[in-house]
C-alpha positions as CSV (number, residue, x, y, z in Angstrom):
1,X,0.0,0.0,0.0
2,X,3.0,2.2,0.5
3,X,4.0,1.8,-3.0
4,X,0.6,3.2,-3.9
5,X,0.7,5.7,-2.0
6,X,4.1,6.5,-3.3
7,X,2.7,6.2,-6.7
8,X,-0.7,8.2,-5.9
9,X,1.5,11.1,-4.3
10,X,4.0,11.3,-7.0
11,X,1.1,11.6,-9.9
12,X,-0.5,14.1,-7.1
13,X,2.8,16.4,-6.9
14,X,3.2,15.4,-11.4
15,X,-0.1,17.1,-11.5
16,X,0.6,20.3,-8.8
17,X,3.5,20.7,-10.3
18,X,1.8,21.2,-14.0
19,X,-0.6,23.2,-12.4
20,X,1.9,25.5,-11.2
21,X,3.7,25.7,-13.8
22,X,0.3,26.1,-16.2
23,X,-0.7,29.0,-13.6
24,X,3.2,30.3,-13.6
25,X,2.9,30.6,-17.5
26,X,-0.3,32.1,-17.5
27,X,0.8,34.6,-14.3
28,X,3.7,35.7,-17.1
29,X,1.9,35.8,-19.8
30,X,-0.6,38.6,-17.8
31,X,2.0,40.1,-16.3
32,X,3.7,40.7,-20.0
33,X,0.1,41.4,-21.4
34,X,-0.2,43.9,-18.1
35,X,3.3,45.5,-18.5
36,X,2.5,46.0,-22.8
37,X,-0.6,47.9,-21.8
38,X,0.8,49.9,-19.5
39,X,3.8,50.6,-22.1
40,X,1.2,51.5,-24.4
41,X,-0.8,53.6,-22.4
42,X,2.5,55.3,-21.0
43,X,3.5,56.1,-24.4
44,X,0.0,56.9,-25.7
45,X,-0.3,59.5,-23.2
46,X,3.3,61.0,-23.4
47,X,2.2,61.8,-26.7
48,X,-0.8,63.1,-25.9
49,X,1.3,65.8,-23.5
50,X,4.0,66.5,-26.0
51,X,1.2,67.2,-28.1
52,X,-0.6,69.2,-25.6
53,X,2.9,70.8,-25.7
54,X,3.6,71.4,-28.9
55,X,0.4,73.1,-29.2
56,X,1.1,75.2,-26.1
57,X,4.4,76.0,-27.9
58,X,2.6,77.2,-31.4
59,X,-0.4,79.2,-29.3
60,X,2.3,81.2,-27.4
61,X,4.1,82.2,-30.5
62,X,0.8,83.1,-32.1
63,X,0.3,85.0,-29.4
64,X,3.5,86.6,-29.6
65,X,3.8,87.1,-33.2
66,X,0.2,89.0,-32.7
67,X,1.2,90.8,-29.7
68,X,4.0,92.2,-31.9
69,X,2.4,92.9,-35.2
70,X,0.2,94.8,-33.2
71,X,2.6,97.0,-31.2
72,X,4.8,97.6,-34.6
73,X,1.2,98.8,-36.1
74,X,0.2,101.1,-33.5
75,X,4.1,102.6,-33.2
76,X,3.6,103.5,-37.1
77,X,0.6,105.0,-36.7
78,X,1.4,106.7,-33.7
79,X,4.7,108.1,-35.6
80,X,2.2,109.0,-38.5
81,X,0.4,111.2,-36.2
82,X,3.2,112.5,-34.9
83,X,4.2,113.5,-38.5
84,X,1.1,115.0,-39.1
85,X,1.2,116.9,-35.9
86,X,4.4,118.8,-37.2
87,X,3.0,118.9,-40.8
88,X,0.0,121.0,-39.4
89,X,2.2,122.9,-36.7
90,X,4.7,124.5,-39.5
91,X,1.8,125.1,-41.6
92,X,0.5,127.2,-38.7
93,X,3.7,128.6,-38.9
94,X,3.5,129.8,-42.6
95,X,1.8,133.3,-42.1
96,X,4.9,134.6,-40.0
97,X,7.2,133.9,-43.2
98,X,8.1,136.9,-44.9
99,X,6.8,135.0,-48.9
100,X,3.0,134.1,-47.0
101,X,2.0,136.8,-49.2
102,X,3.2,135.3,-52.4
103,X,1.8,131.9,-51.4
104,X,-1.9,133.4,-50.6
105,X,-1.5,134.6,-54.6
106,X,-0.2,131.3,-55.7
107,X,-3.4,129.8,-54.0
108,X,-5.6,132.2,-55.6
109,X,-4.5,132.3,-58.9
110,X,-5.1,128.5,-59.0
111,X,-8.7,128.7,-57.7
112,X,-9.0,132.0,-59.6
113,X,-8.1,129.5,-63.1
114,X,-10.6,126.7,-62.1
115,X,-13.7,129.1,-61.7
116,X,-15.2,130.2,-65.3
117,X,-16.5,133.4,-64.1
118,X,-15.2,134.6,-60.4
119,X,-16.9,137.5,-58.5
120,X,-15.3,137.5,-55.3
121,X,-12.4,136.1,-53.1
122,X,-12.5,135.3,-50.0
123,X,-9.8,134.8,-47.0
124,X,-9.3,135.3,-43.1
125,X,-9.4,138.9,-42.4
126,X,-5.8,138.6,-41.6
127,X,-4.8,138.2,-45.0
128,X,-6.7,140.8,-46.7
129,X,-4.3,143.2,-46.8
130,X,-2.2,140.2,-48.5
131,X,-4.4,139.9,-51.3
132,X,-6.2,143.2,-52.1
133,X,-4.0,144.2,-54.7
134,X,-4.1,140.7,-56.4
135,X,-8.0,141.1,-56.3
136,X,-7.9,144.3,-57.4
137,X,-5.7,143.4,-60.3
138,X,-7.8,140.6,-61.2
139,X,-11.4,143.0,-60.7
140,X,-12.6,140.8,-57.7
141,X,-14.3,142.0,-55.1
142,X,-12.4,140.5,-51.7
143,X,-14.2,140.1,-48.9
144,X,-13.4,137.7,-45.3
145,X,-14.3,134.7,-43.8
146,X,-13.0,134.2,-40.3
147,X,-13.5,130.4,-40.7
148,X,-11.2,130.5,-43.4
149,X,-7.5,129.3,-42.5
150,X,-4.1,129.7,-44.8
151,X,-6.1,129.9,-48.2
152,X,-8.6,131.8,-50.4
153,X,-11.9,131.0,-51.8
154,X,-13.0,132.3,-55.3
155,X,-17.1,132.8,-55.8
156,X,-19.0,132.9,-58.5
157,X,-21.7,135.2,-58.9
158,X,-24.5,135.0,-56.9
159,X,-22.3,132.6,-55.1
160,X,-23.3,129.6,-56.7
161,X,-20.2,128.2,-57.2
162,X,-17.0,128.2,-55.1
163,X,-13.5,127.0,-54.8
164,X,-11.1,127.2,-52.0
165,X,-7.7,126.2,-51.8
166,X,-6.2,126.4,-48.6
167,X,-2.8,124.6,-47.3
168,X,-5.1,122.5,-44.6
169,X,-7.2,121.3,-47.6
170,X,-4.2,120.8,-50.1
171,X,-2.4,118.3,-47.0
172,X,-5.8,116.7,-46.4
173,X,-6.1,116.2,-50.4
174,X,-2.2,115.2,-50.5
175,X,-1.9,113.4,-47.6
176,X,-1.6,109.6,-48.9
177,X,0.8,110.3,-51.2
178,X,2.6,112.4,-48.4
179,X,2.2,109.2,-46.2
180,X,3.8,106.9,-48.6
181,X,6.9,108.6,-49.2
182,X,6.9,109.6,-45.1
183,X,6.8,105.3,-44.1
184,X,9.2,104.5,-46.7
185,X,11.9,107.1,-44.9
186,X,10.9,106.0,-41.8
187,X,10.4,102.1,-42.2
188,X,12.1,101.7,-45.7
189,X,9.3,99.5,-47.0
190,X,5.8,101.0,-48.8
191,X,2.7,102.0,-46.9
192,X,0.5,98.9,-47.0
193,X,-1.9,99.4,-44.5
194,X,-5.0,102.2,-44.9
195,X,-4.1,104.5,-41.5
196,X,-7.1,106.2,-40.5
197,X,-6.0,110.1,-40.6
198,X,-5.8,111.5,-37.2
């Protein structure tokens, strides 16, 4: 009975044993299974961040680029202002030069040529004394206009018809041409954006 026993016992620990060693297989074969998913997840989510990153990265230089595009746009057009600030201040300065005269009868003559039949002209009553022997030459009557600033304004009869031409008017008719040759000496490079006029 003892060699059945034996027997029994050794087909007993034959049979623990492959059931260990099945369930040792299987334990590695999860635990590889286990350890490749979590390799895959590990990796699937580092790209997930890098690409969480790398779109961090690209927003912030957006950003950036913006940020700038926008401070280089308002410098210009506060340096066009700027400009135009002094443009107007020297032309304020104009009636104190000793040829104002001359240049209120260069203005006239040309607004005198573009009316068919003029009547009157008309400037600040500063400048009448400037004019009145250029209107007197020319058989206008010259009368003032205390809204009317560097310049002269030729009527027609009846006052139907005027035209004025006055250095405010000729900078406000001249001023985009004046604005791309001023952002070319300032910023070498041709005015490409429509600046509102200040």
């Amino acid at each position: 009975m003892s060699k059945l026993n034996d027997i029994l016992q050794e087909e007993v620990l034959s049979e623990v044993n492959q059931i260990l060693a099945e369930a040792d297989f299987r334990a590695e074969k999860l635990i590889a299974e286990a350890k490749s998913k979590a390799s895959e997840r590990v990796e699937a989510y580092r790209k997930k961040v890098e690409a969480e990153l790398q779109a961090a990265i690209r927003g912030m230089k957006s950003a950036r680029e913006l940020t700038l595009s926008i401070a280089r746009i308002r410098a210009r057009e506060h340096g066009i202002t700027l400009v135009r600030e002094r443009v107007l201040a020297a032309l304020e300065e104009i009636p104190t030069k000793q040829n104002y005269g001359e240049i209120l009868e260069a203005l006239a003559e040309e607004a005198f040529r573009a009316v068919e039949a003029a009547e009157a002209a008309v400037v600040h009553p500063d400048d009448k004394g400037k004019l009145s022997a250029w209107a007197k030459q020319r058989g206008l009557e010259l009368t003032t206009d205390p809204g009317l600033h560097l310049g002269v304004r030729i009527t027609t009869p009846g006052g139907g018809h005027s035209v004025e031409n006055s250095l405010p008017e000729r900078l406000q008719r001249g001023w985009e041409t004046l604005l791309s040759g001023v952002v070319q000496r300032l910023w070498g490079e041709p005015q490409s954006l429509s600046i509102s006029e200040k």
